[in-house]
Phi, psi and omega in degrees: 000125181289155148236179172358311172264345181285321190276315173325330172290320169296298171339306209265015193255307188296291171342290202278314165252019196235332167317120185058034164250110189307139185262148218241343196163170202196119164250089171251057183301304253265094189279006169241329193284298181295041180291082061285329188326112166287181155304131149138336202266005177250000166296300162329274178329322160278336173296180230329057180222155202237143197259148188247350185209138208233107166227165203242110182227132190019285179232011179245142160222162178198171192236176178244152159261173251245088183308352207280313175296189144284096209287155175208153175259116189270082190262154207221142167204117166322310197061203203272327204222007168340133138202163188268159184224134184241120177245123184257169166325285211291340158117356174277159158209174198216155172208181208188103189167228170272147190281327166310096166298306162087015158106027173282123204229165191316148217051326176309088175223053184290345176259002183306118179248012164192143205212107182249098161281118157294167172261021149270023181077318186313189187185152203247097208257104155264129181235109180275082202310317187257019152063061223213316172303175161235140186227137173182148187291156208345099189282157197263099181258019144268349147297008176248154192278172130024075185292113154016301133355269247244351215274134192296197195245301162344311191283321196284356168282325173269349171296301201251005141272351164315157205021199168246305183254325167352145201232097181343330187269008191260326193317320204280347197259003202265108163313345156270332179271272147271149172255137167134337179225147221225160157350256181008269157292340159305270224319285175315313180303309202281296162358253201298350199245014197005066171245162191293124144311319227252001199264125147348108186297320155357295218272331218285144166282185166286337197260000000 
């Protein structure tokens, strides 16, 4: 399942091979992944315009287009089994996401549920075995707390003093509080730190 470090790879996949490339066409039929969106509308929005910035706040990323256009924010969400796969003209690609293949092999892109065509033929995919990701225009990523990363020890002592009975592992994970940690790494975080799921993020001392 991706989290935090699975997406940040895809960022930096977007980053490295996804960037200034004039968008040449865009297939966003897939009316569930791409939701509220009818089809052709996020297509409208992309077309001849270019992504200029690959950016991260915990497990949501999204790129900005080309402010020159009608700039629109390209938000991306992996879902459980999600990665972006960049296929160029020349037949290489590189990806960046969740490690699950589901028997997929390099070329293999029958799960692309949203497809950004350059106008040099490459072409940009989130490809979903489990058909779980989202794709949609500007999403309100000023509703995420703190990226995980990055979030000082000042924030994170008032993320789990705030209220009273909330159980630390639901606190740490509600992405309005930290953005960034998912089932997954809560688990490992509580673990090693031999604290209780069910214990009152509240009740935690300072050490």
């Amino acid at each position: 399942m991706p989290e935090l470090p699975e997406v940040e790879s895809a960022r930096a996949v977007i980053e490295r091979n996804g960037l200034r490339r004039l968008i040449a066409d865009v297939d966003d039929s897939d009316t569930y992944v791409c939701r509220p969106h009818v089809p052709g509308e996020i297509r409208h929005a992309l077309l001849g315009s270019e992504l200029i910035t690959a950016m991260r706040q915990g497990k949501s990323m999204w790129c900005q287009t080309d402010p020159s256009s009608a700039a629109v924010t390209l938000g991306i969400h992996l879902g459980m089994s999600g990665k972006i796969v960049i296929a160029d003209a020349d037949g290489t690609e590189v990806d960046g996401g969740d490690y699950w293949e589901g028997g997929r092999r390099p070329g293999d892109y029958r799960w692309a549920r949203f497809t950004v065509t350059f106008e040099d033929g490459g072409r940009m995919m989130l490809v979903d075995p489990r058909r779980l990701g989202r794709i949609r225009l500007n999403p309100p990523i000023e509703q995420l707390g703190p990226d995980a990363q990055r979030i000082t020890s000042v924030q994170f002592r008032a993320v789990l003093a705030a209220g009273t009975t909330e159980p630390v592992k639901a606190r740490i994970m509600d992405q309005r509080r930290i953005a960034g940690i998912g089932n997954l790494l809560a688990d490992e975080i509580l673990w090693r730190a031999r604290i209780h799921p069910a214990r009152a993020a509240s009740s935690l001392t300072t050490p």
